[in-house]
N, C-alpha and C positions, 0 to 999 in steps of 0.2 A: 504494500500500500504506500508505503515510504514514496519507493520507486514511480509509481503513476504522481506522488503531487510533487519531489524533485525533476520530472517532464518538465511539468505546468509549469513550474517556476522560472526552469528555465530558457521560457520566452520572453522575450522585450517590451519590458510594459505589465507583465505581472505581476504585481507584491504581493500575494499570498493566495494558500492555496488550500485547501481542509475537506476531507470527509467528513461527513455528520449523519447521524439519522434522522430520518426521516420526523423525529421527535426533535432537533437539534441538537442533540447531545455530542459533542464531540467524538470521532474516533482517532482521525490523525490528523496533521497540522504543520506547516512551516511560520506558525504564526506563535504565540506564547500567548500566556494568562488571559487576561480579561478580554481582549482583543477579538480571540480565538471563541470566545464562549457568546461573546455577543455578534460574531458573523454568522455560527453556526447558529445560534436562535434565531435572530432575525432572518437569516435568510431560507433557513425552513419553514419560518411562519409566514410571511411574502411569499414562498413559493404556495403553501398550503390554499393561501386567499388565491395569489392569480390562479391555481388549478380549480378552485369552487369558480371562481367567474368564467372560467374556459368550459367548465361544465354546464353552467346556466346557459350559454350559448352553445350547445350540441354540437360540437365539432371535433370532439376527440378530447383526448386525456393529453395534459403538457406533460412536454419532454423536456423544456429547455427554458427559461427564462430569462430575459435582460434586463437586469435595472441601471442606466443611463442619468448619471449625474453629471453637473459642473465638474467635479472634484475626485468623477472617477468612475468607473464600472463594476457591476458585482454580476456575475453568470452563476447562474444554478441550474445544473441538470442534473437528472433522474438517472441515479446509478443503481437502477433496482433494488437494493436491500438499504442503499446510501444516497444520500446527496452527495454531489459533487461540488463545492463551492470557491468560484475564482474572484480574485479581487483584483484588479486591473486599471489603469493609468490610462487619463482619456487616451493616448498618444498609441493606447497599443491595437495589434492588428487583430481585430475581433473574428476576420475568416479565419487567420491561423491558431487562435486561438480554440474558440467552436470546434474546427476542426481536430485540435488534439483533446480537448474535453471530450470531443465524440469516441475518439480512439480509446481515451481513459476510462470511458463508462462501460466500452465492452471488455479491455481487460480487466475494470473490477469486476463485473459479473464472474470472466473465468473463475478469476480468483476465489471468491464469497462462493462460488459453484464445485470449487477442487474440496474444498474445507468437510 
């Protein structure tokens, strides 16, 4: 698990990176203490709301969500048994990003899958 968020980090424009559950509870983290406990809350609670609002409008179950600040970008996708959660600088490249979030979420599935 290390391994998938040392990836993530290592793109341009990343500052942090964490699994969490789908509860927000922390499981892994390049980020420390308080930081780390209030991304994974908040952003499994944000994801929780946009998937009821994507369900009130019948169109499928979210996989991926953007929240797009001044100050900066937070990505949360659906890593099946986990959230996936990136924190990101407006300046970084959100295709190549997305793109290895996406990567990330099917090697945690293997993962969580081999166990």
């Amino acid at each position: 698990m290390e391994t998938i968020l040392q990836r993530l980090l290592a793109i341009d424009g990343v500052t942090g990176a964490l699994l969490a559950g789908k509860d927000g509870l922390v499981v892994a983290s390049t980020l420390e203490g308080e930081e780390e406990e209030l991304l994974g809350a908040m952003g499994a609670a944000a994801y929780d709301a946009a998937g009821r609002y994507i369900e009130q409008l019948g169109v499928g179950d979210i996989r991926h969500a953007t929240f797009e600040t001044p100050g900066g970008i937070i990505l949360v996708t659906d890593g099946g048994e986990m959230l996936i959660i990136v924190r990101c600088a407006v300046q970084a490249n959100l295709g190549r990003v997305r793109m290895e979030v996406g990567a990330a979420s099917l090697r945690l599935a293997e993962q969580i899958g081999s166990y």
